[in-house]
PDBQT receptor file of N, H, CA, C and O in Angstrom, charges set to zero:
ATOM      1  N   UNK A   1     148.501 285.833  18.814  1.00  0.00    +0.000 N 
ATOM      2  CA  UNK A   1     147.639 286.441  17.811  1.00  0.00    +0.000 C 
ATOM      3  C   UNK A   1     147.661 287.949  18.011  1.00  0.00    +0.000 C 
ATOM      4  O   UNK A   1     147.783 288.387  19.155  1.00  0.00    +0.000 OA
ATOM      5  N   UNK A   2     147.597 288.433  17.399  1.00  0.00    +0.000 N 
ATOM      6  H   UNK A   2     147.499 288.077  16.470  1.00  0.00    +0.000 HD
ATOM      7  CA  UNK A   2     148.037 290.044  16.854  1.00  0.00    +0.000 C 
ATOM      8  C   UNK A   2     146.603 290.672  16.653  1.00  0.00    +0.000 C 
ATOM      9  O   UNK A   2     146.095 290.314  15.590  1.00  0.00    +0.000 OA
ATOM     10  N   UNK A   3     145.791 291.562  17.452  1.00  0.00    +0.000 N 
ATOM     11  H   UNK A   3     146.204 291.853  18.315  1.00  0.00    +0.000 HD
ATOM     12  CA  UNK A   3     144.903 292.132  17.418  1.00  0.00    +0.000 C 
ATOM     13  C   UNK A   3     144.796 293.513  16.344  1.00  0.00    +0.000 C 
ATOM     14  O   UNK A   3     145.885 294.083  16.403  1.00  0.00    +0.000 OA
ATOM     15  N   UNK A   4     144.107 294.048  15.642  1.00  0.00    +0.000 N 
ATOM     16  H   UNK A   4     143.222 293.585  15.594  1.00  0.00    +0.000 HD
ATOM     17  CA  UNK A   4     144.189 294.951  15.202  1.00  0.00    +0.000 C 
ATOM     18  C   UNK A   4     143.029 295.735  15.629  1.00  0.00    +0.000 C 
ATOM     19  O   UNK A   4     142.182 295.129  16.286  1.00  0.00    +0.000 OA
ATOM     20  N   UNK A   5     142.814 297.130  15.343  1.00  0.00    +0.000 N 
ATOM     21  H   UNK A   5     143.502 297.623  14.809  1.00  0.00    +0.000 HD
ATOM     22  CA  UNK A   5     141.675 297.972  16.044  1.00  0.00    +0.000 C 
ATOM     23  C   UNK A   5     140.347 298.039  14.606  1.00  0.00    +0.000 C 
ATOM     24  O   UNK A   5     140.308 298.779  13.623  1.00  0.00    +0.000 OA
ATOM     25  N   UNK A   6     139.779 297.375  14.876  1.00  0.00    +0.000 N 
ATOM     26  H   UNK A   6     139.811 296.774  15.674  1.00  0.00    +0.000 HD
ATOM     27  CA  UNK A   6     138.676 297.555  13.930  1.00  0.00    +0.000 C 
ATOM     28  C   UNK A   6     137.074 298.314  14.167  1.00  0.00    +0.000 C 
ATOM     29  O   UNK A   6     136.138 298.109  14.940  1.00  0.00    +0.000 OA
ATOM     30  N   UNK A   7     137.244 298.923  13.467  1.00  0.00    +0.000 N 
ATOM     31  H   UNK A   7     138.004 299.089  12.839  1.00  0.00    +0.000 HD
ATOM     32  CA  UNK A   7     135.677 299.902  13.977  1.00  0.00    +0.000 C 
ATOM     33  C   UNK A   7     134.229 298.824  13.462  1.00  0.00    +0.000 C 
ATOM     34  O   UNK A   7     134.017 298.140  12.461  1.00  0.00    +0.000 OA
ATOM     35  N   UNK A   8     133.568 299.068  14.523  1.00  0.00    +0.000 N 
ATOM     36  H   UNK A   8     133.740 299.624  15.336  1.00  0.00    +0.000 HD
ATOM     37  CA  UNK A   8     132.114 298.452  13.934  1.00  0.00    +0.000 C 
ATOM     38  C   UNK A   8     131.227 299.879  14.075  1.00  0.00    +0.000 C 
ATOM     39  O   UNK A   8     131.569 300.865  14.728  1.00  0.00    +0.000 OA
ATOM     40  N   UNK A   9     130.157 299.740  13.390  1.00  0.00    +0.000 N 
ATOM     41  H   UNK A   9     129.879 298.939  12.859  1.00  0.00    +0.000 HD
ATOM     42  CA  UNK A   9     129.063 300.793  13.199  1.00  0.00    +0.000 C 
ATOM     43  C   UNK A   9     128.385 300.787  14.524  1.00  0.00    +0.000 C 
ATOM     44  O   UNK A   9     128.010 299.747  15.065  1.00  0.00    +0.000 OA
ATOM     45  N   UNK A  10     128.224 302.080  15.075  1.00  0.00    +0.000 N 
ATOM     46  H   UNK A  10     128.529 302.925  14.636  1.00  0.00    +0.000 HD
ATOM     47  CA  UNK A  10     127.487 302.385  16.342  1.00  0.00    +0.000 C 
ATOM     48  C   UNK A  10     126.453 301.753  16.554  1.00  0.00    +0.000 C 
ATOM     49  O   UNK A  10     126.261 300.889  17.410  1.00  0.00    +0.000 OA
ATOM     50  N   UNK A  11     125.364 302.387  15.359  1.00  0.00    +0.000 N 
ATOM     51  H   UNK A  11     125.520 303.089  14.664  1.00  0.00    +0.000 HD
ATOM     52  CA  UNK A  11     124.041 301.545  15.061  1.00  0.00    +0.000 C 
ATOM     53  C   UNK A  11     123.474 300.580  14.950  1.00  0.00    +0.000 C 
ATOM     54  O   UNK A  11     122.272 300.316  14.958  1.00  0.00    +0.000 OA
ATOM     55  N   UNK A  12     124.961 299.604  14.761  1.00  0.00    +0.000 N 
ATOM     56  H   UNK A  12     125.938 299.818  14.755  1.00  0.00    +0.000 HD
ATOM     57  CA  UNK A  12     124.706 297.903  14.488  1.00  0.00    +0.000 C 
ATOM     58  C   UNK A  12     124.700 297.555  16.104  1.00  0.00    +0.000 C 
ATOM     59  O   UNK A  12     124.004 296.693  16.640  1.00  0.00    +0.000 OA
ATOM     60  N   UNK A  13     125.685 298.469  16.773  1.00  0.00    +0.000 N 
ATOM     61  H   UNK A  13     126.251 299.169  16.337  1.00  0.00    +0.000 HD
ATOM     62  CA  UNK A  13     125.757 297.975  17.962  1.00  0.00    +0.000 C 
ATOM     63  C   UNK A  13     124.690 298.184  19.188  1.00  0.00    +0.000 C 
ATOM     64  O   UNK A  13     124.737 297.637  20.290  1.00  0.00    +0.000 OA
ATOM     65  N   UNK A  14     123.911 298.933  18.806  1.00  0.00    +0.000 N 
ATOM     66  H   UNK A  14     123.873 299.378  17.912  1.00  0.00    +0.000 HD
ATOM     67  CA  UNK A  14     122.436 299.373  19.325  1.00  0.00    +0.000 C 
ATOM     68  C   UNK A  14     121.441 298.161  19.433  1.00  0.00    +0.000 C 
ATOM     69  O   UNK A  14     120.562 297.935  20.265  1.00  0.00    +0.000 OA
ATOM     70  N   UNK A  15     121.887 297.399  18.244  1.00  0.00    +0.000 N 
ATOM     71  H   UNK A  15     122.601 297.583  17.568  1.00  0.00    +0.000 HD
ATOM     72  CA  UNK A  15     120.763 296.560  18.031  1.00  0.00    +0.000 C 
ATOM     73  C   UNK A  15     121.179 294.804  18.135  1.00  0.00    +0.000 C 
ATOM     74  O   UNK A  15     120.371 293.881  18.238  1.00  0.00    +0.000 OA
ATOM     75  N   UNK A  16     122.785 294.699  18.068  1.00  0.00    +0.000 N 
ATOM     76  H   UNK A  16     123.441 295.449  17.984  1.00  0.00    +0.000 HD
ATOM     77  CA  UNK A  16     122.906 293.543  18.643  1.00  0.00    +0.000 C 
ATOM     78  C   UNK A  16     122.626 293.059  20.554  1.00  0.00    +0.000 C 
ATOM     79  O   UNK A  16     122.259 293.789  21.475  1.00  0.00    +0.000 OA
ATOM     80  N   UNK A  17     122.867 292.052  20.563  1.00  0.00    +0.000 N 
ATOM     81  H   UNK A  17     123.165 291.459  19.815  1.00  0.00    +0.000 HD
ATOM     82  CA  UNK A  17     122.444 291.464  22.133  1.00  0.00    +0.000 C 
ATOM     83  C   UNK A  17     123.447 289.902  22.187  1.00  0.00    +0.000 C 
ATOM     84  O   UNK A  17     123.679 288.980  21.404  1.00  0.00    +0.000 OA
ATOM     85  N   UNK A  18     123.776 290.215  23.374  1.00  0.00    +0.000 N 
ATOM     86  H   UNK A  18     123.587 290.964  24.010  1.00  0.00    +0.000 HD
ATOM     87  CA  UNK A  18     124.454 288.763  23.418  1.00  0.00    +0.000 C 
ATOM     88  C   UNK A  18     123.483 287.710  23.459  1.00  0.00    +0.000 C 
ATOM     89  O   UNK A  18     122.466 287.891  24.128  1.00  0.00    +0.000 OA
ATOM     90  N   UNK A  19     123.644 286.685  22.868  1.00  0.00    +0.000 N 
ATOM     91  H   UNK A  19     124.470 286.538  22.324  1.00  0.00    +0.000 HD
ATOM     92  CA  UNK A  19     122.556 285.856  22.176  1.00  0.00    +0.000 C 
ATOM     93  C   UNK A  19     121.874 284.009  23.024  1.00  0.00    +0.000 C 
ATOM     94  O   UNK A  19     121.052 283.133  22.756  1.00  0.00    +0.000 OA
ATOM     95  N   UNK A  20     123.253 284.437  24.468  1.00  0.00    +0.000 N 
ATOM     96  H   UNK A  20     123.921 285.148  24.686  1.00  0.00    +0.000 HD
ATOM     97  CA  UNK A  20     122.757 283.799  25.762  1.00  0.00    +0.000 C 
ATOM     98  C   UNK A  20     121.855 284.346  26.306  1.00  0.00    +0.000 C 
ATOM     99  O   UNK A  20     120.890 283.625  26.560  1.00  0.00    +0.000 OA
ATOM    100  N   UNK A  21     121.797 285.355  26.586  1.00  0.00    +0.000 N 
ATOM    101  H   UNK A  21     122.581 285.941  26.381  1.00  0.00    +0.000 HD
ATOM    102  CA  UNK A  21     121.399 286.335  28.232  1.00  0.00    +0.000 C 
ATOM    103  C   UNK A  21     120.243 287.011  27.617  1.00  0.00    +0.000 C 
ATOM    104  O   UNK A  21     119.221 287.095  28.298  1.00  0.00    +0.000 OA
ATOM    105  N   UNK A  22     120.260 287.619  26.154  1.00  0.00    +0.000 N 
ATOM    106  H   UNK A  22     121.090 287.551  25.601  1.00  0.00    +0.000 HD
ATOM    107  CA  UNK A  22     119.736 288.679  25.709  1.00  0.00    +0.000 C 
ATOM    108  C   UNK A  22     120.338 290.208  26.223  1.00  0.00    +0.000 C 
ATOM    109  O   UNK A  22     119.656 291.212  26.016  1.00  0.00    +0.000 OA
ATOM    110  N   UNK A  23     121.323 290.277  26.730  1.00  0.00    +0.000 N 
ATOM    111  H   UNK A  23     121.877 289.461  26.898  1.00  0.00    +0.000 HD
ATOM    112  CA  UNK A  23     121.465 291.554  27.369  1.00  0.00    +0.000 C 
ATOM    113  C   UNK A  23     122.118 292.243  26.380  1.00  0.00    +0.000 C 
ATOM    114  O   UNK A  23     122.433 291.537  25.422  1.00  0.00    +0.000 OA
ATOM    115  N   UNK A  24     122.550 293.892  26.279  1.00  0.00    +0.000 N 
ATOM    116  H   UNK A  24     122.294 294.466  27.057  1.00  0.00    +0.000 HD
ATOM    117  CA  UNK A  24     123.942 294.313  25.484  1.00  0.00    +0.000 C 
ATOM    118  C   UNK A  24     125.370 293.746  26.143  1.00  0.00    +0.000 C 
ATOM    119  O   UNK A  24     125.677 293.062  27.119  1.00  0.00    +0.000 OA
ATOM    120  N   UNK A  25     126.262 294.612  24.741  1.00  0.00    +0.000 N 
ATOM    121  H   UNK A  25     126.012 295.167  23.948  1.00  0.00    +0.000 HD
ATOM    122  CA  UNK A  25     127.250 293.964  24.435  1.00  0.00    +0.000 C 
ATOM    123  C   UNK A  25     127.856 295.473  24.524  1.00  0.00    +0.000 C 
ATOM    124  O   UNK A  25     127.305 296.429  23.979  1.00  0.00    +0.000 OA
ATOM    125  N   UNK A  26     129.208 295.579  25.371  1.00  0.00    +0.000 N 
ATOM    126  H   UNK A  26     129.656 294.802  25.813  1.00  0.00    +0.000 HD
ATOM    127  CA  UNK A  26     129.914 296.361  24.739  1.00  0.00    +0.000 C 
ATOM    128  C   UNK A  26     131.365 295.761  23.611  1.00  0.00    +0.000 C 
ATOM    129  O   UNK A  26     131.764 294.653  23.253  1.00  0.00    +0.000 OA
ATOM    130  N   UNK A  27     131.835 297.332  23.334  1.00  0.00    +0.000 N 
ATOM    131  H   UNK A  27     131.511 298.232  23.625  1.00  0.00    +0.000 HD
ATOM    132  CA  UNK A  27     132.719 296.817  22.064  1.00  0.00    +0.000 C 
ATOM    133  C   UNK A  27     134.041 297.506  23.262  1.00  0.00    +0.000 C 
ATOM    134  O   UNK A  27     134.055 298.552  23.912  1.00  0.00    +0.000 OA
ATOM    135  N   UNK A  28     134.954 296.472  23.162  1.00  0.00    +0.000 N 
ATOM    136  H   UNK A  28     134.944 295.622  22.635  1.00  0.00    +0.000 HD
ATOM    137  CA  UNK A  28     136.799 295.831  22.906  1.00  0.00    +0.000 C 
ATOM    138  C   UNK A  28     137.184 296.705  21.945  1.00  0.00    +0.000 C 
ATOM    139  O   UNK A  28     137.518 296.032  20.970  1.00  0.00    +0.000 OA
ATOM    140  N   UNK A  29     137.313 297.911  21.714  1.00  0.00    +0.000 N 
ATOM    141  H   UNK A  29     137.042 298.457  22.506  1.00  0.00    +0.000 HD
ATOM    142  CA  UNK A  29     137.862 298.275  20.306  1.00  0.00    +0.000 C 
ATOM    143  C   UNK A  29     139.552 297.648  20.203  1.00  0.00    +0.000 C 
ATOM    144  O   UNK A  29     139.852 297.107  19.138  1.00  0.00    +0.000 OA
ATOM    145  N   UNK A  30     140.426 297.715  21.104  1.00  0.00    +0.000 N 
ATOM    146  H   UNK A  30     140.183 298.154  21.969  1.00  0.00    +0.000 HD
ATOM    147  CA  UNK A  30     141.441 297.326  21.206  1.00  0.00    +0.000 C 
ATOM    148  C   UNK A  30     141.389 295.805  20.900  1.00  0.00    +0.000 C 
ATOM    149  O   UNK A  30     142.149 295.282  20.086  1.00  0.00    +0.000 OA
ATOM    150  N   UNK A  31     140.469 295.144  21.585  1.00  0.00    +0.000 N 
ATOM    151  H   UNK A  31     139.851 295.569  22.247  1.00  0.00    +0.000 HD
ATOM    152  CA  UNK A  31     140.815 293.598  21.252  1.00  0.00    +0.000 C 
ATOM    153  C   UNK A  31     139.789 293.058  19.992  1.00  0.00    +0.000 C 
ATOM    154  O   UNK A  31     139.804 291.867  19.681  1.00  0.00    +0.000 OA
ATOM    155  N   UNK A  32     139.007 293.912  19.382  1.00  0.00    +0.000 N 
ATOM    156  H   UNK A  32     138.995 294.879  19.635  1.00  0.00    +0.000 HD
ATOM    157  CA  UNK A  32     138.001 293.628  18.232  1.00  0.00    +0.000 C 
ATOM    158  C   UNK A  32     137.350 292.820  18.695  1.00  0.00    +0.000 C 
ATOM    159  O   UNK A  32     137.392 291.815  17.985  1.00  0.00    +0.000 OA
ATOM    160  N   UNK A  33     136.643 292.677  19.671  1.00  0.00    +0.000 N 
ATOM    161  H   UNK A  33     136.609 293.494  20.247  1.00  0.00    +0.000 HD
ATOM    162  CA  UNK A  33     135.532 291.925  20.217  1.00  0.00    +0.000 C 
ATOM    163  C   UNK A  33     133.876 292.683  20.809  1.00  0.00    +0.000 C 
ATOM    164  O   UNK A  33     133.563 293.853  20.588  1.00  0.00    +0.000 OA
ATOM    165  N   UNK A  34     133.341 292.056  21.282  1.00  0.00    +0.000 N 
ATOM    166  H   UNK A  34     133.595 291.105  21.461  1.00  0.00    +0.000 HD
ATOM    167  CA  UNK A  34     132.376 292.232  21.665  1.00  0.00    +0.000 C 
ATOM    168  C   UNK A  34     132.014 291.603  22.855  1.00  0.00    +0.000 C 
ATOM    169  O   UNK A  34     131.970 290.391  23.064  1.00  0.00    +0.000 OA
ATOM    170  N   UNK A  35     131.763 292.500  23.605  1.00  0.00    +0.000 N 
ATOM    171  H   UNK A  35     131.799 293.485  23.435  1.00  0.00    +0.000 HD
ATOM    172  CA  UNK A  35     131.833 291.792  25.445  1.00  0.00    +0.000 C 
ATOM    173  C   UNK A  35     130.821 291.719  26.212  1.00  0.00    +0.000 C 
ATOM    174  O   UNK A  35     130.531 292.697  26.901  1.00  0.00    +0.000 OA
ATOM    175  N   UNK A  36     129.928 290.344  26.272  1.00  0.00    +0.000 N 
ATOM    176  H   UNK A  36     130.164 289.550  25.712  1.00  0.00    +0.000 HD
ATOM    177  CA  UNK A  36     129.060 290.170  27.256  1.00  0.00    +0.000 C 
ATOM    178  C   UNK A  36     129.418 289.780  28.502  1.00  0.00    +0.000 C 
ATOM    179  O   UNK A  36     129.629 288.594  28.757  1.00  0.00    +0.000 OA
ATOM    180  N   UNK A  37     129.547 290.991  29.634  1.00  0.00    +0.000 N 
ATOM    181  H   UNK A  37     129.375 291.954  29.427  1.00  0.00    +0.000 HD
ATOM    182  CA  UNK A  37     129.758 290.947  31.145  1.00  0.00    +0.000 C 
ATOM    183  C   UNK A  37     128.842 289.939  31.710  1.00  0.00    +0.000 C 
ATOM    184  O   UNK A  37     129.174 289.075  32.522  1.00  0.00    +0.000 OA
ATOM    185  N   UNK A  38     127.035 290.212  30.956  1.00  0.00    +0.000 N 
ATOM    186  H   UNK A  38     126.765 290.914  30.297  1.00  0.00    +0.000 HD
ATOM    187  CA  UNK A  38     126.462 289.300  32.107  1.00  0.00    +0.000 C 
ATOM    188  C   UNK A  38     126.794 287.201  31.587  1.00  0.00    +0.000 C 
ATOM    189  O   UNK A  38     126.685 286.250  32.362  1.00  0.00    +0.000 OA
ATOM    190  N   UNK A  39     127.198 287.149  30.034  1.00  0.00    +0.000 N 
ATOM    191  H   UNK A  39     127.287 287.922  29.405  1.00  0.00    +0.000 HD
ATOM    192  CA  UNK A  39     127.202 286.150  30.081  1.00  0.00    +0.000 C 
ATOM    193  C   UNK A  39     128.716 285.314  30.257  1.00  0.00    +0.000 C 
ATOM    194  O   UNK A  39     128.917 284.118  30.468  1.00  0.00    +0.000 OA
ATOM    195  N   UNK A  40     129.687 286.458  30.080  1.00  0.00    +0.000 N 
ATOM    196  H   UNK A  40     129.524 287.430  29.908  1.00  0.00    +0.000 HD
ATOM    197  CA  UNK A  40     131.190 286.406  30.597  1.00  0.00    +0.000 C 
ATOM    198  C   UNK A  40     131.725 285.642  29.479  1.00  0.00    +0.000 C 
ATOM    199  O   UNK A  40     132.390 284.641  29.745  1.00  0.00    +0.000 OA
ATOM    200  N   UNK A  41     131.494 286.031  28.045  1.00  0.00    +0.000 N 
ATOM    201  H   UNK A  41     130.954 286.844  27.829  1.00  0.00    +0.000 HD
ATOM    202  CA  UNK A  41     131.942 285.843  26.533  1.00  0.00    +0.000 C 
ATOM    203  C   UNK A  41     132.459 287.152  26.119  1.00  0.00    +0.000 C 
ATOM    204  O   UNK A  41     132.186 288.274  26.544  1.00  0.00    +0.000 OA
ATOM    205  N   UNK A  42     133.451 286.679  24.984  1.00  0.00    +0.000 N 
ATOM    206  H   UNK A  42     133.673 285.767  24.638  1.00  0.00    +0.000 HD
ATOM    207  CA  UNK A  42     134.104 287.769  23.837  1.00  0.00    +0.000 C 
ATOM    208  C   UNK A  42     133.581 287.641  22.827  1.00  0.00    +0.000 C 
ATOM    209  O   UNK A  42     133.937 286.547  22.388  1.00  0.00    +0.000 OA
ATOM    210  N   UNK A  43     132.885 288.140  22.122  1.00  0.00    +0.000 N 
ATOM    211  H   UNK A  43     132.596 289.028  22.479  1.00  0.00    +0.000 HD
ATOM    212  CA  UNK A  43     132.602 287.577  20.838  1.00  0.00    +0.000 C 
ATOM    213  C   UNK A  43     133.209 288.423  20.021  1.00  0.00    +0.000 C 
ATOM    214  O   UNK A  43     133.277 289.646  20.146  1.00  0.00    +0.000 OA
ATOM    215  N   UNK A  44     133.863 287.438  18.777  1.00  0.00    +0.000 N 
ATOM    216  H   UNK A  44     133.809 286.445  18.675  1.00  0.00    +0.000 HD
ATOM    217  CA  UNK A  44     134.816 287.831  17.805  1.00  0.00    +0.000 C 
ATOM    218  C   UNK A  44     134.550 288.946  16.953  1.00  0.00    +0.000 C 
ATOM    219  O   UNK A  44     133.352 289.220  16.876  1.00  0.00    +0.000 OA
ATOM    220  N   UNK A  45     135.380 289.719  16.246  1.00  0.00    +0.000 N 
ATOM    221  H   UNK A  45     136.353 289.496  16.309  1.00  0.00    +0.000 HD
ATOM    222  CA  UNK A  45     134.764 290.792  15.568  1.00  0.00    +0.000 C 
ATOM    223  C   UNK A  45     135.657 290.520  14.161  1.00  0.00    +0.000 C 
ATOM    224  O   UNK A  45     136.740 291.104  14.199  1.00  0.00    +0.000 OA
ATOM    225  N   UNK A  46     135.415 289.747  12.928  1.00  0.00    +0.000 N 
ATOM    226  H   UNK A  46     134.535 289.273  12.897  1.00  0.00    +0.000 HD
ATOM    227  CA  UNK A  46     135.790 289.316  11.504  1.00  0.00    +0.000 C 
ATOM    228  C   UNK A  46     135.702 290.230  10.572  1.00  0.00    +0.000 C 
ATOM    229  O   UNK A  46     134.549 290.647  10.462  1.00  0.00    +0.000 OA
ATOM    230  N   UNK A  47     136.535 290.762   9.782  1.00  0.00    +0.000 N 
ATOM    231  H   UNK A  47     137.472 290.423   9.872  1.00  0.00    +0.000 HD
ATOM    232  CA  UNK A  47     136.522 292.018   8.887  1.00  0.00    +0.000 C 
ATOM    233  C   UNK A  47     135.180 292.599   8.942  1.00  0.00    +0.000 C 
ATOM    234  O   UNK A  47     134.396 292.618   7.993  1.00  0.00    +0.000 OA
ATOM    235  N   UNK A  48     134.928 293.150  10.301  1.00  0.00    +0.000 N 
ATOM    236  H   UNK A  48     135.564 293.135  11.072  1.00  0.00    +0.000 HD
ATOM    237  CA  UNK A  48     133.911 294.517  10.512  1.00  0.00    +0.000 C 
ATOM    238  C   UNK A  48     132.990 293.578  10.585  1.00  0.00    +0.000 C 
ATOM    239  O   UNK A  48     131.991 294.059  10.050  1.00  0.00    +0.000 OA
ATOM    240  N   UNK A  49     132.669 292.054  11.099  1.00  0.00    +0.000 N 
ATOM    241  H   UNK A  49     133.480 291.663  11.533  1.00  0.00    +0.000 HD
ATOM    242  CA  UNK A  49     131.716 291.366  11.149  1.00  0.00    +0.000 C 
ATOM    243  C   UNK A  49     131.843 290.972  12.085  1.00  0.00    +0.000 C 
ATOM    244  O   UNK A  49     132.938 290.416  12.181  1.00  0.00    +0.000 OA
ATOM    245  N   UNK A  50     130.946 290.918  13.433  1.00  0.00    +0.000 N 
ATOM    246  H   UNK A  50     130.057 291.369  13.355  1.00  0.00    +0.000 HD
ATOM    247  CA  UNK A  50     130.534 290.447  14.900  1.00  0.00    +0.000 C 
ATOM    248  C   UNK A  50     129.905 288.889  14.716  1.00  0.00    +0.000 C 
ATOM    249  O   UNK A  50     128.738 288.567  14.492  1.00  0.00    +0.000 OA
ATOM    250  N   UNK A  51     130.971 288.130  14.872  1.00  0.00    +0.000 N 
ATOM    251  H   UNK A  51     131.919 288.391  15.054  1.00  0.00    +0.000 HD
ATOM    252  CA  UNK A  51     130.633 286.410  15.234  1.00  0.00    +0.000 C 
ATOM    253  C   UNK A  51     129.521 286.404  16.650  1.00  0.00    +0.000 C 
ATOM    254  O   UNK A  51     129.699 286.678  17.836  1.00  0.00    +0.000 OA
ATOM    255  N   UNK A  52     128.543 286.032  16.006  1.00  0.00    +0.000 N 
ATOM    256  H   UNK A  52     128.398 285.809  15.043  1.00  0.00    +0.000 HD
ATOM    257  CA  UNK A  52     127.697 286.006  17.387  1.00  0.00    +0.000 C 
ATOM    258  C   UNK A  52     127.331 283.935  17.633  1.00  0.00    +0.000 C 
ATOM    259  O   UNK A  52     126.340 283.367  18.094  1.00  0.00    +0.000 OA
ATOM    260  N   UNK A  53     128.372 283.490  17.192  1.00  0.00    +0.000 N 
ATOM    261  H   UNK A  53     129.177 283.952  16.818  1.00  0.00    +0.000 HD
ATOM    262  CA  UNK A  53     127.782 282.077  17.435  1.00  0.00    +0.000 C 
ATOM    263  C   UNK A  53     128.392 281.871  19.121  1.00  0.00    +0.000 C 
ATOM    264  O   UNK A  53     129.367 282.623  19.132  1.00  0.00    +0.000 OA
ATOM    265  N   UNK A  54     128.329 281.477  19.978  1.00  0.00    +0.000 N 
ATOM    266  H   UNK A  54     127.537 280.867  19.969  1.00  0.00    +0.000 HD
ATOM    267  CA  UNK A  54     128.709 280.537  21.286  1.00  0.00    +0.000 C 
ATOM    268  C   UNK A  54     130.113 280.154  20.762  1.00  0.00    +0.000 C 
ATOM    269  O   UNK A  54     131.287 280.524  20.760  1.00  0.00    +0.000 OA
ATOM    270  N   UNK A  55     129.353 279.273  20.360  1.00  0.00    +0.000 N 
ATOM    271  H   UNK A  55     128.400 278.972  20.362  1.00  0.00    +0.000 HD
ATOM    272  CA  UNK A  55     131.062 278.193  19.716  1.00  0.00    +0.000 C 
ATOM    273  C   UNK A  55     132.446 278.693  19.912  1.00  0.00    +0.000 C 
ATOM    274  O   UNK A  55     133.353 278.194  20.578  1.00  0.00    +0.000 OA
ATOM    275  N   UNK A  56     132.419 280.335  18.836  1.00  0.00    +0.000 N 
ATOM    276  H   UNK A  56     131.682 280.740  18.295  1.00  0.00    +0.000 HD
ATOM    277  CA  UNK A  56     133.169 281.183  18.807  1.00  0.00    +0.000 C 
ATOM    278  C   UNK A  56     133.410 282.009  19.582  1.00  0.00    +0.000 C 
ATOM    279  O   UNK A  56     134.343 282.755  19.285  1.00  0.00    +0.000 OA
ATOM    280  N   UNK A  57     133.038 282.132  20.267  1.00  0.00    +0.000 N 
ATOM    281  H   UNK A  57     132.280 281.525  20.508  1.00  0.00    +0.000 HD
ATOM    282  CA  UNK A  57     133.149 283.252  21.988  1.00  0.00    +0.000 C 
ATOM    283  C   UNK A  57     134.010 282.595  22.656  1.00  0.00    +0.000 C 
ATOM    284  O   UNK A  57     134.042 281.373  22.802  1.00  0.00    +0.000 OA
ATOM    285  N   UNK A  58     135.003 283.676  23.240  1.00  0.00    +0.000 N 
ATOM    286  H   UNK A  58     134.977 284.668  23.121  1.00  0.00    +0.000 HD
ATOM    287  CA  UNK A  58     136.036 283.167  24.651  1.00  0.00    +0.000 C 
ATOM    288  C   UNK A  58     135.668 283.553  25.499  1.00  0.00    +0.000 C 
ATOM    289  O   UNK A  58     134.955 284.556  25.496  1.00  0.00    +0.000 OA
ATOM    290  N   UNK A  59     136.018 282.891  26.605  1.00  0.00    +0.000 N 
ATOM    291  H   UNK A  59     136.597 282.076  26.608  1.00  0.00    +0.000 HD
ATOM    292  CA  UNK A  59     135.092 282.968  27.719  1.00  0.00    +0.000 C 
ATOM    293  C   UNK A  59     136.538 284.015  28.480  1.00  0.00    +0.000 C 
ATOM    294  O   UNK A  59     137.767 283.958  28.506  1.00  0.00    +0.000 OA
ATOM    295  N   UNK A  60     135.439 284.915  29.012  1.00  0.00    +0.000 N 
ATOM    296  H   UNK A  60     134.440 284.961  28.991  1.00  0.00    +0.000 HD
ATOM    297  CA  UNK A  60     136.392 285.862  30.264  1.00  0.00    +0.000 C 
ATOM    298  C   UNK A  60     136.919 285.105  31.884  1.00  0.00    +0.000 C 
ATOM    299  O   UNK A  60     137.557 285.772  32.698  1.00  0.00    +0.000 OA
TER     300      UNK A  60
């Protein structure tokens, strides 16, 4: 699978939380994800849209 670099909005990212832990998330800009260290998930990033389900998270 072929990653592309997709920007998400700073501000959105202020206010999301990984949705195990509650903690932040940083952003993968290279892999278009969203990375919870403490819960050790990727969560997907869909035309400028952050998949926050479990289901959809790869695990690190």
């Amino acid at each position: 699978m072929t990653h592309t670099s997709i920007e998400i909005d700073e501000k959105l990212l202020e206010f999301l939380v990984c949705p195990v832990t509650n903690t932040t998330l940083s952003y993968d800009r290279d892999a278009g994800e969203l990375i919870s260290k403490a819960a050790k998930l990727a969560f997907p990033i869909q035309n400028g849209i952050p998949i926050m389900l479990i289901e959809d998270a790869r695990k690190l």
